[in-house]
PDB file of N, CA, C and O in Angstrom:
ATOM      1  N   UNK A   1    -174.143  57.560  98.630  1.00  0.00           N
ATOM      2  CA  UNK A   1    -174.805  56.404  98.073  1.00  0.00           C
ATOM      3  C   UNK A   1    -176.230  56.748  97.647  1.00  0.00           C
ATOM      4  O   UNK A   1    -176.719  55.818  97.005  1.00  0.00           O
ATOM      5  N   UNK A   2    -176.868  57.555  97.765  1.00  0.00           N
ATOM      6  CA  UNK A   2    -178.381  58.345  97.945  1.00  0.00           C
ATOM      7  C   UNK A   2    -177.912  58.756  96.189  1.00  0.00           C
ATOM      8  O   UNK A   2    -178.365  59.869  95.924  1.00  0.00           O
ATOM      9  N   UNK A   3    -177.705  58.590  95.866  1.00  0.00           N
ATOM     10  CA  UNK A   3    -177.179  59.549  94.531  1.00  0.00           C
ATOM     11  C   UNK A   3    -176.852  57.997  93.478  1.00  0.00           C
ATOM     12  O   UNK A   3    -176.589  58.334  92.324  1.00  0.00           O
ATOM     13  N   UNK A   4    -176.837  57.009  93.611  1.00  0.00           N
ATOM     14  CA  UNK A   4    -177.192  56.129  93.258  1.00  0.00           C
ATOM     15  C   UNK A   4    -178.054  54.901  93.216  1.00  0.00           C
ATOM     16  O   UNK A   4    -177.970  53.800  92.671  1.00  0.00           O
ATOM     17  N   UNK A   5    -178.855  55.465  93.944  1.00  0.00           N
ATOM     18  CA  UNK A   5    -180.433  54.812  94.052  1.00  0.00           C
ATOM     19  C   UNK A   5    -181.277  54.760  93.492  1.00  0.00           C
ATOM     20  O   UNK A   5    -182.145  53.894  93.384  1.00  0.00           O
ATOM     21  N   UNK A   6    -181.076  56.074  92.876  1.00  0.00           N
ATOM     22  CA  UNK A   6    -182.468  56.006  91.585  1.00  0.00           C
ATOM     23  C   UNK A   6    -181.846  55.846  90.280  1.00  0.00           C
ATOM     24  O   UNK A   6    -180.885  56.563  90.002  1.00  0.00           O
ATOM     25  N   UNK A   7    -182.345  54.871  89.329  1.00  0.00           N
ATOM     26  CA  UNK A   7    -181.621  54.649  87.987  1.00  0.00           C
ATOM     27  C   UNK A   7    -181.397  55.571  87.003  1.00  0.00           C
ATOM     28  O   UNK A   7    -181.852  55.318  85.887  1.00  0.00           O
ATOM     29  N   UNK A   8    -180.697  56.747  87.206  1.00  0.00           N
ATOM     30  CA  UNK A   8    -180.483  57.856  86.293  1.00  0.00           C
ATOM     31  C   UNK A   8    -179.647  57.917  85.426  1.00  0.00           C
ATOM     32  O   UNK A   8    -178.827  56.998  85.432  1.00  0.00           O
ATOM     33  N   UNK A   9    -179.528  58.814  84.526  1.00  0.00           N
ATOM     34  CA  UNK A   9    -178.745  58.219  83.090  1.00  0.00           C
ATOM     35  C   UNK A   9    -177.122  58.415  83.764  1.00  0.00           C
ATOM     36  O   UNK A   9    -176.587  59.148  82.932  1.00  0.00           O
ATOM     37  N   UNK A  10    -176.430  58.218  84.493  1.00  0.00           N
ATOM     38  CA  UNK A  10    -175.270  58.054  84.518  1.00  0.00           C
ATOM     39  C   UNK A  10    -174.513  59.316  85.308  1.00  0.00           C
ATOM     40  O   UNK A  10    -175.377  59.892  85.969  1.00  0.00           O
ATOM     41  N   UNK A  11    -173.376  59.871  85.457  1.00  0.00           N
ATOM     42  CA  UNK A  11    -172.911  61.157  85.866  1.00  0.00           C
ATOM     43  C   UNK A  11    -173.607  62.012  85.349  1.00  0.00           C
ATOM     44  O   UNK A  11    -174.216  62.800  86.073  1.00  0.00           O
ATOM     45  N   UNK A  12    -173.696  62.080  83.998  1.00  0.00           N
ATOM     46  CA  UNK A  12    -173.764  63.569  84.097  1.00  0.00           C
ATOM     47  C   UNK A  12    -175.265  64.011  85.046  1.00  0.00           C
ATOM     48  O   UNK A  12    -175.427  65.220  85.212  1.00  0.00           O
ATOM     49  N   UNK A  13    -176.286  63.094  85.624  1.00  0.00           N
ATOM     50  CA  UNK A  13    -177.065  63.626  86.509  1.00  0.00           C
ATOM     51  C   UNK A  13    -177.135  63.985  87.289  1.00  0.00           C
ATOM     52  O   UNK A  13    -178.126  64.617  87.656  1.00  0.00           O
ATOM     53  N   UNK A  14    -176.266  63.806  87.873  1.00  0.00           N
ATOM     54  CA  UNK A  14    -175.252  64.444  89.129  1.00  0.00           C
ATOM     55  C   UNK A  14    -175.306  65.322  89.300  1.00  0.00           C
ATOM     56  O   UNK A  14    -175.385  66.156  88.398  1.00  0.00           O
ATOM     57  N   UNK A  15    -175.291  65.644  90.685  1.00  0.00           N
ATOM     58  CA  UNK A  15    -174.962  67.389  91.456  1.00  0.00           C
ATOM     59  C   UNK A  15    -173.603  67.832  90.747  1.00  0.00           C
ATOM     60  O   UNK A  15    -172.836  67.075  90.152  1.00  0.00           O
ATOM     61  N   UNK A  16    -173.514  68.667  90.856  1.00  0.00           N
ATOM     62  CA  UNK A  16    -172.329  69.300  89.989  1.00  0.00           C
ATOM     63  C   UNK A  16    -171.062  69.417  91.403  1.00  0.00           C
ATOM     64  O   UNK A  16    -169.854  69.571  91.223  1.00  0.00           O
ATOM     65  N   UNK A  17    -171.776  69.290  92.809  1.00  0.00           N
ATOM     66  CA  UNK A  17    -170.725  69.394  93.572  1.00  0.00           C
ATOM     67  C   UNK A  17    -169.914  67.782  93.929  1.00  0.00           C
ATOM     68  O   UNK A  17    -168.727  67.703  94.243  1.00  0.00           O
ATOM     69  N   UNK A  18    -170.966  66.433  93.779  1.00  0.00           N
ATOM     70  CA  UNK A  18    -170.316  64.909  93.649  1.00  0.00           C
ATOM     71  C   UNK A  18    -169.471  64.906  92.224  1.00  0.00           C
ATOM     72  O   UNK A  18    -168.402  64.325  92.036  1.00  0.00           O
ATOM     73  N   UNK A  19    -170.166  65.645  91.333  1.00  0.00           N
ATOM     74  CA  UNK A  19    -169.253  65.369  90.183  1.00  0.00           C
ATOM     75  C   UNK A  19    -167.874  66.005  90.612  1.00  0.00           C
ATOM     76  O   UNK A  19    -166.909  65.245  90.532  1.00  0.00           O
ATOM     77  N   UNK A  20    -167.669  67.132  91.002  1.00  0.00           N
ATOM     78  CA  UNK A  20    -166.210  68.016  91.456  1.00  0.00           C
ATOM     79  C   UNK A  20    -165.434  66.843  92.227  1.00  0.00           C
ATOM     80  O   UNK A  20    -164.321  66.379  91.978  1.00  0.00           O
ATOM     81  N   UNK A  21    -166.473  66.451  93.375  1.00  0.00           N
ATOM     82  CA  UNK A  21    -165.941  65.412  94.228  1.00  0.00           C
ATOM     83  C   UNK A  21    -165.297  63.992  94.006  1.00  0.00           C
ATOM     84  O   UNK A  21    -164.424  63.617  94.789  1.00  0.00           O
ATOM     85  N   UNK A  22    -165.806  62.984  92.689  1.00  0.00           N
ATOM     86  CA  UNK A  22    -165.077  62.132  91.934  1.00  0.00           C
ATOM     87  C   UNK A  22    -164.134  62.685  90.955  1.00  0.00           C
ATOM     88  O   UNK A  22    -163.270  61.960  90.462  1.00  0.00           O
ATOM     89  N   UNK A  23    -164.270  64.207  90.570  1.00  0.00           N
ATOM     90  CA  UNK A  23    -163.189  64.526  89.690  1.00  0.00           C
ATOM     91  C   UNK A  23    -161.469  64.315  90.762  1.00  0.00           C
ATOM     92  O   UNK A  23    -160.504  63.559  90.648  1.00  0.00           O
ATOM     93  N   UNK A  24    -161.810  65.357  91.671  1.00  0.00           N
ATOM     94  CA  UNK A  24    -160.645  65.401  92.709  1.00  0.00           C
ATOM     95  C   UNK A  24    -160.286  64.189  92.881  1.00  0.00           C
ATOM     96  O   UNK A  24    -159.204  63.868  92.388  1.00  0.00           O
ATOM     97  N   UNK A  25    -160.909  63.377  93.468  1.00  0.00           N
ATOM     98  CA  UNK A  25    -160.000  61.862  93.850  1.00  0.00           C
ATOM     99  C   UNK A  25    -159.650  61.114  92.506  1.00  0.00           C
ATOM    100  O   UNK A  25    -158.543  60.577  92.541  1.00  0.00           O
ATOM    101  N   UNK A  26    -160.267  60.980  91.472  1.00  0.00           N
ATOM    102  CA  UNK A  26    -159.826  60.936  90.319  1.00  0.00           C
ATOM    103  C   UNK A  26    -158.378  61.215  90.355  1.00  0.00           C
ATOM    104  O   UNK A  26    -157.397  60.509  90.588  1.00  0.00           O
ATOM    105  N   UNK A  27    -158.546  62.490  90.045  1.00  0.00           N
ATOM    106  CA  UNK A  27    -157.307  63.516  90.121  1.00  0.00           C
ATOM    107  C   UNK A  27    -155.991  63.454  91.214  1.00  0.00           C
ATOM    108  O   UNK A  27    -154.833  63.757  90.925  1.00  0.00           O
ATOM    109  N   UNK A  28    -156.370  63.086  92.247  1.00  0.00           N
ATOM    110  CA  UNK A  28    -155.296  62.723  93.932  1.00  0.00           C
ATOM    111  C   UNK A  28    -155.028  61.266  93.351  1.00  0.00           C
ATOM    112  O   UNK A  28    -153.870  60.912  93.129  1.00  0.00           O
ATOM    113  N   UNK A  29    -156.016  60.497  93.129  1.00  0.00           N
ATOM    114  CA  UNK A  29    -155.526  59.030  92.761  1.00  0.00           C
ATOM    115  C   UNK A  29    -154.631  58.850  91.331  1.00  0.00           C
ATOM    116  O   UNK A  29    -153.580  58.209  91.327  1.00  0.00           O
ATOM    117  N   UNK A  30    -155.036  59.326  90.441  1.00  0.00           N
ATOM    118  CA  UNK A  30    -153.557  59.501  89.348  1.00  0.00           C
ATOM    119  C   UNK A  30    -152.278  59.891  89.604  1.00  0.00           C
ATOM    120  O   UNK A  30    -151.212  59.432  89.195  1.00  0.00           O
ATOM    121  N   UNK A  31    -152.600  61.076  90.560  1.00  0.00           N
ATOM    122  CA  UNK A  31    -150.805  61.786  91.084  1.00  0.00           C
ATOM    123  C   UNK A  31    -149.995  61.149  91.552  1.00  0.00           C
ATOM    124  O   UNK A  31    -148.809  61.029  91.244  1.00  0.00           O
ATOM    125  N   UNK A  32    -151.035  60.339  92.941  1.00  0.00           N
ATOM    126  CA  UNK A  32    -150.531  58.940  93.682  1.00  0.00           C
ATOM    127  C   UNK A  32    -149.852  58.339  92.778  1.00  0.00           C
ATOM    128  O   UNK A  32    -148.625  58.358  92.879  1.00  0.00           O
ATOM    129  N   UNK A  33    -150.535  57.595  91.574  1.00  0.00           N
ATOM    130  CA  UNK A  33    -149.429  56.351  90.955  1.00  0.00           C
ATOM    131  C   UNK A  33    -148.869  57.235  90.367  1.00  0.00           C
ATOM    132  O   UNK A  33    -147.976  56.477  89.987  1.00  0.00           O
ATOM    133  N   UNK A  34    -148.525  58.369  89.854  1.00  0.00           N
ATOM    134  CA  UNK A  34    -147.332  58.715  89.086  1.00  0.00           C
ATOM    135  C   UNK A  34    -146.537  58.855  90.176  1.00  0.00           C
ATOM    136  O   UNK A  34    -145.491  58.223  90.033  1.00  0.00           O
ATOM    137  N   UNK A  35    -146.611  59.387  91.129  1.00  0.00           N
ATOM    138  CA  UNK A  35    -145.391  59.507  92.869  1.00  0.00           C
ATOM    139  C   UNK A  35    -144.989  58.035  92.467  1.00  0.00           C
ATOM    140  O   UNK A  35    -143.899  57.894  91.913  1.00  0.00           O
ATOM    141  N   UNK A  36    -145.780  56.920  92.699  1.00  0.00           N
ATOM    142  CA  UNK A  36    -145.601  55.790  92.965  1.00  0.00           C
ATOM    143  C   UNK A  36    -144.372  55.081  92.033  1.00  0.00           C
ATOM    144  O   UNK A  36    -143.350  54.474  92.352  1.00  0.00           O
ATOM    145  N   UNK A  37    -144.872  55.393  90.934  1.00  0.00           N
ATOM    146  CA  UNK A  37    -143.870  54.885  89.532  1.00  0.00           C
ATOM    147  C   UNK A  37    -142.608  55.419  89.535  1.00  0.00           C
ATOM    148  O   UNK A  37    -141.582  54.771  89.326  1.00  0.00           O
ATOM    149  N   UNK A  38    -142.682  56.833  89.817  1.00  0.00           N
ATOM    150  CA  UNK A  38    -141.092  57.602  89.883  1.00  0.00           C
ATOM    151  C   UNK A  38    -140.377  57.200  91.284  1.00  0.00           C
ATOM    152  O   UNK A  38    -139.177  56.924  91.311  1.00  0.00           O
ATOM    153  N   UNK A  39    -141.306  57.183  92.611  1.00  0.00           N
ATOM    154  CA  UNK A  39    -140.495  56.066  93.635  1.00  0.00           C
ATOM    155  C   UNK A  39    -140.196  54.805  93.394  1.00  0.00           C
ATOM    156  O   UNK A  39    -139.221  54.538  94.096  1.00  0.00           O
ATOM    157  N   UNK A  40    -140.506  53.917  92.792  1.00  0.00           N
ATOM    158  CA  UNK A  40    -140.316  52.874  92.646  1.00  0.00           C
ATOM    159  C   UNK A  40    -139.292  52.786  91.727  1.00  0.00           C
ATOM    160  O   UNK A  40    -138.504  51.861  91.925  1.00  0.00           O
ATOM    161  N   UNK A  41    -139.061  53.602  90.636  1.00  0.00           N
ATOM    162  CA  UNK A  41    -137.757  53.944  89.472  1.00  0.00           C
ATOM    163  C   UNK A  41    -136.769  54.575  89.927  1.00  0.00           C
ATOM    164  O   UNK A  41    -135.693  54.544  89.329  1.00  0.00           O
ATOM    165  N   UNK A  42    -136.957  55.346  91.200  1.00  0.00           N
ATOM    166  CA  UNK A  42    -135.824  56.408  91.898  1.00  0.00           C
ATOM    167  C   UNK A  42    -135.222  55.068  92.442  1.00  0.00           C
ATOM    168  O   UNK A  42    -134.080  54.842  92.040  1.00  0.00           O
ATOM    169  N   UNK A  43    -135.889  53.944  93.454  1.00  0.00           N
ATOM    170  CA  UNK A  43    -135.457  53.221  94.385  1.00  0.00           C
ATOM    171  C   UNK A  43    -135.179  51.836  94.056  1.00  0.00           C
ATOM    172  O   UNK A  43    -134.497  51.024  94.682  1.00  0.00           O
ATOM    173  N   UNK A  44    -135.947  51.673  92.754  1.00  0.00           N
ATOM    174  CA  UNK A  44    -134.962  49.963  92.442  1.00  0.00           C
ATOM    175  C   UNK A  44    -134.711  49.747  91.143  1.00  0.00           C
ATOM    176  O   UNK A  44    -134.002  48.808  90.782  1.00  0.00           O
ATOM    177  N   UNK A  45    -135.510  50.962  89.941  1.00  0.00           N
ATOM    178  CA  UNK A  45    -135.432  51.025  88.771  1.00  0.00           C
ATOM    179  C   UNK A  45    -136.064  49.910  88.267  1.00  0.00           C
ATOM    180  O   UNK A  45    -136.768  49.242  89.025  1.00  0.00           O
ATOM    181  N   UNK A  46    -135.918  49.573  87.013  1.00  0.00           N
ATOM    182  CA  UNK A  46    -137.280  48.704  86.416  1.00  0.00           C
ATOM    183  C   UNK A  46    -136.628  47.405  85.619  1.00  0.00           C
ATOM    184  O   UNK A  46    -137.338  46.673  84.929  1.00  0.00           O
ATOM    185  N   UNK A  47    -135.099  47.180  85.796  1.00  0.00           N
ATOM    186  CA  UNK A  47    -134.655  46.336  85.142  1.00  0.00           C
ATOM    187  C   UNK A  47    -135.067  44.887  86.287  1.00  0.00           C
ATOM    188  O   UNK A  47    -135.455  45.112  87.433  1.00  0.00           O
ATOM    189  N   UNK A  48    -134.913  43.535  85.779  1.00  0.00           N
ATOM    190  CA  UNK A  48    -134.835  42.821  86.705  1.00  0.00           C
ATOM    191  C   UNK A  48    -133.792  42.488  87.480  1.00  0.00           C
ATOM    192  O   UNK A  48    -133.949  41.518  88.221  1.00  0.00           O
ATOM    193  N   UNK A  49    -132.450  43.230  87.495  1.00  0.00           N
ATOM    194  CA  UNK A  49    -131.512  43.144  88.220  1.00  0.00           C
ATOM    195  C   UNK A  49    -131.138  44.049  89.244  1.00  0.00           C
ATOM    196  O   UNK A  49    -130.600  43.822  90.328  1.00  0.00           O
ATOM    197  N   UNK A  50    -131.508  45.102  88.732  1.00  0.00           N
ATOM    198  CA  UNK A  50    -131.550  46.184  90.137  1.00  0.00           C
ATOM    199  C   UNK A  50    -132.519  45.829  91.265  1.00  0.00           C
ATOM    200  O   UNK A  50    -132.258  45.727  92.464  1.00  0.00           O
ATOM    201  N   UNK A  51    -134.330  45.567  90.302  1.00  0.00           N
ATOM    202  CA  UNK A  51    -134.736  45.312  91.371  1.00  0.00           C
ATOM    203  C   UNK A  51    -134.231  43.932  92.425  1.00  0.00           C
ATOM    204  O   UNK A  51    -134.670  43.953  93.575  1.00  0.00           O
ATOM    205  N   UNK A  52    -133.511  43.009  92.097  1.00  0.00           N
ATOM    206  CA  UNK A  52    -133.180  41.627  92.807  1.00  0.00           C
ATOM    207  C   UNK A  52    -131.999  42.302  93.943  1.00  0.00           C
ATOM    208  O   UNK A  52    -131.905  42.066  95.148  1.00  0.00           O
ATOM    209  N   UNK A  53    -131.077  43.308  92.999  1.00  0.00           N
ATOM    210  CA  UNK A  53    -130.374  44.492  94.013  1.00  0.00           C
ATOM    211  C   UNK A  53    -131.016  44.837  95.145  1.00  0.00           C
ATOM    212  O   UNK A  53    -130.588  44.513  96.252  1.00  0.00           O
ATOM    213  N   UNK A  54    -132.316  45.661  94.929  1.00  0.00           N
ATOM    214  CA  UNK A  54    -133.140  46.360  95.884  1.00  0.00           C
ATOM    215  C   UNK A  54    -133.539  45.520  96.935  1.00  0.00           C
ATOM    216  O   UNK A  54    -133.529  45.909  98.103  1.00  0.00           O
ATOM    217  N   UNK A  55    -133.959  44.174  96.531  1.00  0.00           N
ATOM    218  CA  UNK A  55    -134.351  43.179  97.851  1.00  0.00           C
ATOM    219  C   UNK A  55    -133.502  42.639  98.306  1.00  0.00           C
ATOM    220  O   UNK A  55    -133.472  42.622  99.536  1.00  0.00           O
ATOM    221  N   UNK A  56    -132.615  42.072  97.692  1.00  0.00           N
ATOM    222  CA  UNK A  56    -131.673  41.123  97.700  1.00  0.00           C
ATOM    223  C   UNK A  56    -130.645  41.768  98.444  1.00  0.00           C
ATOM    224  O   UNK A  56    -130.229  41.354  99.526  1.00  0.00           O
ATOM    225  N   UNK A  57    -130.249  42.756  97.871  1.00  0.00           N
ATOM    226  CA  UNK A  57    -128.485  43.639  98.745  1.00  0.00           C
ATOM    227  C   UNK A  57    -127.630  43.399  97.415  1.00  0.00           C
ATOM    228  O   UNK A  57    -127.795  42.989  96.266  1.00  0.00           O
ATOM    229  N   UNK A  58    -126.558  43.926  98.297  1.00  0.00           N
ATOM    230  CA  UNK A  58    -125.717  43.625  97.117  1.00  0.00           C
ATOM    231  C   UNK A  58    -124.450  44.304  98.134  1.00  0.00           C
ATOM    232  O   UNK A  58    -124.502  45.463  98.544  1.00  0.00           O
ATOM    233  N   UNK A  59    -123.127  43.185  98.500  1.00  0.00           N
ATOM    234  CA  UNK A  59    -122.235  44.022  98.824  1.00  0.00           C
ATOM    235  C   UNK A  59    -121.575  44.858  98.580  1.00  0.00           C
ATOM    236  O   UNK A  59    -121.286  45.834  99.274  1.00  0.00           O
ATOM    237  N   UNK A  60    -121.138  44.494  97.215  1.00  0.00           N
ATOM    238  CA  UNK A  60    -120.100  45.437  96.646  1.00  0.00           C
ATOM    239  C   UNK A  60    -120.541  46.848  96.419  1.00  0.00           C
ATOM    240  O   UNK A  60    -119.716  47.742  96.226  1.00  0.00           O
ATOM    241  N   UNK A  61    -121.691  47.038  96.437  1.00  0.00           N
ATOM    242  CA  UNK A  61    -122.692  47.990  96.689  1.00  0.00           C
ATOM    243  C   UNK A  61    -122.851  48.544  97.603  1.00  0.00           C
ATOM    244  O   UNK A  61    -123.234  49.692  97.376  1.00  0.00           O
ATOM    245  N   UNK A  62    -122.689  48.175  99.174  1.00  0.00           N
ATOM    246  CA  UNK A  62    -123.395  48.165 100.440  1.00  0.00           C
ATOM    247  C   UNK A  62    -124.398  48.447 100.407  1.00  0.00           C
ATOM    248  O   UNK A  62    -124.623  49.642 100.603  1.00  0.00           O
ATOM    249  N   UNK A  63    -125.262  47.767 100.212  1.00  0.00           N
ATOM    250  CA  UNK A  63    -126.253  47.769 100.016  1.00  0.00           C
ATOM    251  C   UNK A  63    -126.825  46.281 100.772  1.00  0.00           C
ATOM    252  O   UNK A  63    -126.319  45.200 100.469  1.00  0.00           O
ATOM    253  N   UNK A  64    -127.835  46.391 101.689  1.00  0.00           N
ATOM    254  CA  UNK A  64    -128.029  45.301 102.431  1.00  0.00           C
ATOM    255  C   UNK A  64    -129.716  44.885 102.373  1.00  0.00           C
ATOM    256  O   UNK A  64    -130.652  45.685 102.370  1.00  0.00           O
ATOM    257  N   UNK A  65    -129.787  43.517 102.331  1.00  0.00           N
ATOM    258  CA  UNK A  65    -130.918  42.913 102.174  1.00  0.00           C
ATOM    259  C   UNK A  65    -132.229  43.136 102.642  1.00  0.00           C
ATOM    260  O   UNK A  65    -132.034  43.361 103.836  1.00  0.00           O
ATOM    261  N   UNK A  66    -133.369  43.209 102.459  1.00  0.00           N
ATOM    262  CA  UNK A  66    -134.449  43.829 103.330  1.00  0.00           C
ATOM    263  C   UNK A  66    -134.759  42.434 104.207  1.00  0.00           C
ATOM    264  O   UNK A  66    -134.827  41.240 103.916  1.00  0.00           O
ATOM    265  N   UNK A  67    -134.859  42.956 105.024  1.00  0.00           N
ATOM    266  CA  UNK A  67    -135.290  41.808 106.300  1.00  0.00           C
ATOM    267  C   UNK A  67    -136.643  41.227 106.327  1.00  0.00           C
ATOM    268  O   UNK A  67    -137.453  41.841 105.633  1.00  0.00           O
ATOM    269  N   UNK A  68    -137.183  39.979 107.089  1.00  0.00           N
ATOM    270  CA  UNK A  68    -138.795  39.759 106.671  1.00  0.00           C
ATOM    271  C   UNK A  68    -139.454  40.745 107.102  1.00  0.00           C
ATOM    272  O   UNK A  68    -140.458  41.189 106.546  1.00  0.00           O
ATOM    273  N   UNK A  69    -139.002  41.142 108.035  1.00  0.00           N
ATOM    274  CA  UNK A  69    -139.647  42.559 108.873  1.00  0.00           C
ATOM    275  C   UNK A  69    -140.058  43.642 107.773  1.00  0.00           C
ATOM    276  O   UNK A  69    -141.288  43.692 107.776  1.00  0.00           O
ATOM    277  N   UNK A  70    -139.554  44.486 106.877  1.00  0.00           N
ATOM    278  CA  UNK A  70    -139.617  44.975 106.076  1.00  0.00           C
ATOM    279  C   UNK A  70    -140.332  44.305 104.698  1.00  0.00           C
ATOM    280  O   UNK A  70    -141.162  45.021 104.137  1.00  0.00           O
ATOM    281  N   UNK A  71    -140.116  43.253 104.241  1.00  0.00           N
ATOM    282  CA  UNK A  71    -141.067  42.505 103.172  1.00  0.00           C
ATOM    283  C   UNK A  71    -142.732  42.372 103.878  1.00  0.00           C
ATOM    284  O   UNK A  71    -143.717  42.295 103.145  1.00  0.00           O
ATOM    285  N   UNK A  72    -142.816  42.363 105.176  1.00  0.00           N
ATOM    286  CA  UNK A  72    -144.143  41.779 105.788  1.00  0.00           C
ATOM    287  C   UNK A  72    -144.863  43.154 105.545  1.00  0.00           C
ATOM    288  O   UNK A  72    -145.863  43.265 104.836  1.00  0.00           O
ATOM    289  N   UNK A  73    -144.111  44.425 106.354  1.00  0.00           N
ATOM    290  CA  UNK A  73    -144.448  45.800 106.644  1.00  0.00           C
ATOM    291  C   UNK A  73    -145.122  46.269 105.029  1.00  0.00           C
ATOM    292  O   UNK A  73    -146.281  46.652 104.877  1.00  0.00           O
ATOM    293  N   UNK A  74    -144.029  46.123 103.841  1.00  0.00           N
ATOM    294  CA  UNK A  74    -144.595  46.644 102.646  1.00  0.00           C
ATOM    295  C   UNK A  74    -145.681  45.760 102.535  1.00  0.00           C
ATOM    296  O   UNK A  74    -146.721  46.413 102.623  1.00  0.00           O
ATOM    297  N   UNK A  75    -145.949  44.262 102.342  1.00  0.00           N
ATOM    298  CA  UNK A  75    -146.833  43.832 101.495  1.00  0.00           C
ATOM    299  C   UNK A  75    -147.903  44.128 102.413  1.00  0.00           C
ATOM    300  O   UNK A  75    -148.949  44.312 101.790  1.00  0.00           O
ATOM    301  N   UNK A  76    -148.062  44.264 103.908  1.00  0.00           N
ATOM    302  CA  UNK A  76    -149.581  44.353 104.811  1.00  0.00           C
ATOM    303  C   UNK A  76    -149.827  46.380 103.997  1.00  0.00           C
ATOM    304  O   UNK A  76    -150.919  46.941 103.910  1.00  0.00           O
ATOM    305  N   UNK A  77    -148.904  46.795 103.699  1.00  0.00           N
ATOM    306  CA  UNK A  77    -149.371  48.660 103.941  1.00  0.00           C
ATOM    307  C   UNK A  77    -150.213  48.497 102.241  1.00  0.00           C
ATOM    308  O   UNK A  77    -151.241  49.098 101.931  1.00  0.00           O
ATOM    309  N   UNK A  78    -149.482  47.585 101.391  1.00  0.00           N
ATOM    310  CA  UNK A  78    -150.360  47.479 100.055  1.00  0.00           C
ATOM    311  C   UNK A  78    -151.868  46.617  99.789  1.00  0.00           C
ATOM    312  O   UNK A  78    -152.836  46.913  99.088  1.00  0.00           O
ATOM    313  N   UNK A  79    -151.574  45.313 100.761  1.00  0.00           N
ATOM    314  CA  UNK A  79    -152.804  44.892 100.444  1.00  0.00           C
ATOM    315  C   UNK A  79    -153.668  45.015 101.444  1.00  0.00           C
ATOM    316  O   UNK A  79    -154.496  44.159 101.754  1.00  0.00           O
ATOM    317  N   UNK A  80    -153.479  46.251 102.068  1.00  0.00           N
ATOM    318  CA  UNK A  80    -154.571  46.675 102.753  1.00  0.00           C
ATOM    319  C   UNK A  80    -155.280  48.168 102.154  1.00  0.00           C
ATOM    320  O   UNK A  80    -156.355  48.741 102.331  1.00  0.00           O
ATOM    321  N   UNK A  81    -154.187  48.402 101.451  1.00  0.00           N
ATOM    322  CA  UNK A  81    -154.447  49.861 100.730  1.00  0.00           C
ATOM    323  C   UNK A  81    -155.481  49.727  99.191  1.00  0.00           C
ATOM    324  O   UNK A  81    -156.598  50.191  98.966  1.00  0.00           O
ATOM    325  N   UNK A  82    -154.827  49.137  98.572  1.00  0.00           N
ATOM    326  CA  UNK A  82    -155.247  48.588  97.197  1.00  0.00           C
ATOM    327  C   UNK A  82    -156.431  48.180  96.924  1.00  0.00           C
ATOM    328  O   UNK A  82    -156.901  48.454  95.820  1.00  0.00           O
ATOM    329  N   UNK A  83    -157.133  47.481  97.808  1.00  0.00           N
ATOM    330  CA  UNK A  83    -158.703  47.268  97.910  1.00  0.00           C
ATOM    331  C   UNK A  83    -159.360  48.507  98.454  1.00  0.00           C
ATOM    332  O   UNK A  83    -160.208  49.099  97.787  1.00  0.00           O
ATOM    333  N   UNK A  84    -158.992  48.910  99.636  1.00  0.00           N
ATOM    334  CA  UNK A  84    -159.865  50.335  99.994  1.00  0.00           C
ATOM    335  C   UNK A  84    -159.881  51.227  98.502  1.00  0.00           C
ATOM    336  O   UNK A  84    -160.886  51.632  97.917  1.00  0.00           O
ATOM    337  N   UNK A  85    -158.298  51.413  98.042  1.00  0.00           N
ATOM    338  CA  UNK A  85    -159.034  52.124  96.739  1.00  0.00           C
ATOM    339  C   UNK A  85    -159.349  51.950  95.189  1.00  0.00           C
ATOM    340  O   UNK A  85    -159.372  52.814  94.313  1.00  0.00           O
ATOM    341  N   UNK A  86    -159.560  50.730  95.115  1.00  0.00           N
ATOM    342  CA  UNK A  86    -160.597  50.078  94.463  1.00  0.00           C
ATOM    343  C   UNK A  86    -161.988  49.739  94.625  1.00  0.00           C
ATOM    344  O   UNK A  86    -162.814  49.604  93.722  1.00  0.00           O
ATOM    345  N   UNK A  87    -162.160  49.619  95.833  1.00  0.00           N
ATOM    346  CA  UNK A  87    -164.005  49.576  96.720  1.00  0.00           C
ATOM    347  C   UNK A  87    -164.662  50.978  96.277  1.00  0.00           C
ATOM    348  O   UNK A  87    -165.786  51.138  95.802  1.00  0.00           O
ATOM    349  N   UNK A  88    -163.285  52.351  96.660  1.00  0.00           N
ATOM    350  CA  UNK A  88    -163.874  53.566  96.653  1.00  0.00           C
ATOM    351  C   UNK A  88    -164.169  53.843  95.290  1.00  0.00           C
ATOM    352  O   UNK A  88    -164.718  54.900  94.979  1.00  0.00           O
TER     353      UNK A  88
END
């Protein structure tokens, strides 16, 4: 935070080792949502019927419904995640 205290023209004033340092998470945080997009397409695909599959079940499928237990578990691991890396 010391590195944004004084009103300087922007990154490029930067230490060259904080700049490396927002490049990398930059860089870790893009990979993340591409993992994210290809899990989410591996596991319910992007139509609106698979995904209603994915929550929902589907017998003829065996494929079985996610429980609240599991709807509670995903939505607390995202909206606790999603702001930390947006703050950062």
């Amino acid at each position: 935070m010391r590195e944004f205290r004084t009103n300087k023209s922007g990154l490029r004033s930067l230490s060259w080792g904080t700049r490396y340092i927002y490049t990398l998470f930059l860089l870790f945080g893009l990979i993340g949502l591409g993992v994210m997009i290809v899990m989410a397409w591996s596991r319910s695909g992007f139509s609106p019927s698979s995904i209603s599959v994915h929550f929902a079940g589907d017998e003829s499928q065996m494929m079985y419904a996610k429980t609240f237990g599991e709807l509670i578990e995903t939505t607390h691991s995202h909206l606790f995640s999603m702001p930390v890396l947006l703050l950062i």
